[in-house]
C-alpha positions as CSV (number, residue, x, y, z in Angstrom):
1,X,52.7,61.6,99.9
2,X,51.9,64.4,102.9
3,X,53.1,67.3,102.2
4,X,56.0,69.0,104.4
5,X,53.6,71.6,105.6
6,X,51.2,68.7,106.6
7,X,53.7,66.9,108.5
8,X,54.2,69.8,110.7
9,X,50.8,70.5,111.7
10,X,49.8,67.1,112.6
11,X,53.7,66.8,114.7
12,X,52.3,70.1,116.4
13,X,49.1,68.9,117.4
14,X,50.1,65.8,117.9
15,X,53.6,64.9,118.9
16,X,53.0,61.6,120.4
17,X,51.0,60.3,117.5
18,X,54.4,61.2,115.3
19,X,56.8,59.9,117.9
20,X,55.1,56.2,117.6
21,X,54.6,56.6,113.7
22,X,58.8,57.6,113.2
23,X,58.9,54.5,115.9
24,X,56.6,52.3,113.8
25,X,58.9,53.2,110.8
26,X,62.3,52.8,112.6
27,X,61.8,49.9,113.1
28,X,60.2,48.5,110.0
29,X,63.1,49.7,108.6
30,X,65.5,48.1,111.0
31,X,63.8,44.6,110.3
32,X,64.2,45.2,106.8
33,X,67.9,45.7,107.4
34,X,68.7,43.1,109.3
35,X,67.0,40.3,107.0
36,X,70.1,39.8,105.1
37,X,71.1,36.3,103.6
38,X,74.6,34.8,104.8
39,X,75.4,35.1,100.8
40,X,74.5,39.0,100.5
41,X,76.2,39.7,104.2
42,X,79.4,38.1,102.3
43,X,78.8,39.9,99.5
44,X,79.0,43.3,101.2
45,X,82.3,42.1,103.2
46,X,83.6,42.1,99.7
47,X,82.5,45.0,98.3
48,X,83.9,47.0,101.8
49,X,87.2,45.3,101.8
50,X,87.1,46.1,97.8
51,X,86.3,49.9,98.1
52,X,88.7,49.9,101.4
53,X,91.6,48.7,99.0
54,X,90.7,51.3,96.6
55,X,91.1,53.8,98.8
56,X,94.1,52.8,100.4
57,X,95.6,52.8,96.8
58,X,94.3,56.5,96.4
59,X,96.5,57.6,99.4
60,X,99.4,56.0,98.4
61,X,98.8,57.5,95.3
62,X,98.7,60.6,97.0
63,X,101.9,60.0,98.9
64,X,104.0,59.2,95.6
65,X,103.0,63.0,94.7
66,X,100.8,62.7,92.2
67,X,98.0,65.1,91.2
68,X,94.9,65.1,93.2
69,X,93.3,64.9,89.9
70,X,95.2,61.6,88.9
71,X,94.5,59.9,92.1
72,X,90.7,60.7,91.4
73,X,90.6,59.1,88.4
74,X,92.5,56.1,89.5
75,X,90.2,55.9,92.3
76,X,87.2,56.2,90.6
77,X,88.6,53.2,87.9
78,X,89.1,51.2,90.9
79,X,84.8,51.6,92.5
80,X,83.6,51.3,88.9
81,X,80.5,49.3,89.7
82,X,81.3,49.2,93.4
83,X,80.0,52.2,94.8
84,X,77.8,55.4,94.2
85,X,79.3,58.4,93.2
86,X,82.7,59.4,91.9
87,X,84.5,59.3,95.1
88,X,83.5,55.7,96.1
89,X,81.1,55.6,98.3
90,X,83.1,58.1,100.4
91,X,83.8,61.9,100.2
92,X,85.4,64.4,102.9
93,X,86.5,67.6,103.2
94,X,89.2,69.8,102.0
């Protein structure tokens, strides 16, 4: 792999070479992507709507009053095996 100091020289001396290569990759990328069977398309509609329930059950859980702390861990029961990370797939600020 090129290193990060690499990658800048060749972008300086040529920027239209690196404009069509991040192009090339964009879109190699994109077609990659998109090539998604009907059955694995379904089952990431089911894995959303199953982390989207999981969430909403973490703000009601929040509503009720109960510790941020408690709500976490309920929360991160609920993803087990559903998402990345302990806050489901989803974190924001405080």
């Amino acid at each position: 792999m090129p290193s990060l100091r690499f990658v800048q020289q060749f972008l300086k001396f040529s920027p239209v070479l690196g404009g069509v290569a991040a192009l090339a990759l964009s879109a190699t990328f994109s077609l990659a992507h998109a090539q998604h069977s009907d059955k694995e398309t379904k089952e990431d509609i089911q894995r959303h709507r199953a982390m989207a329930a999981a969430h909403e059950a973490a703000a009601k859980c929040l509503e009720s009053g109960k510790k941020d702390e408690v709500c976490e861990k309920e929360l991160q029961a609920a993803c087990k095996g559903l998402a990345v990370g302990k806050y489901c797939g989803m974190k924001h600020v405080h």
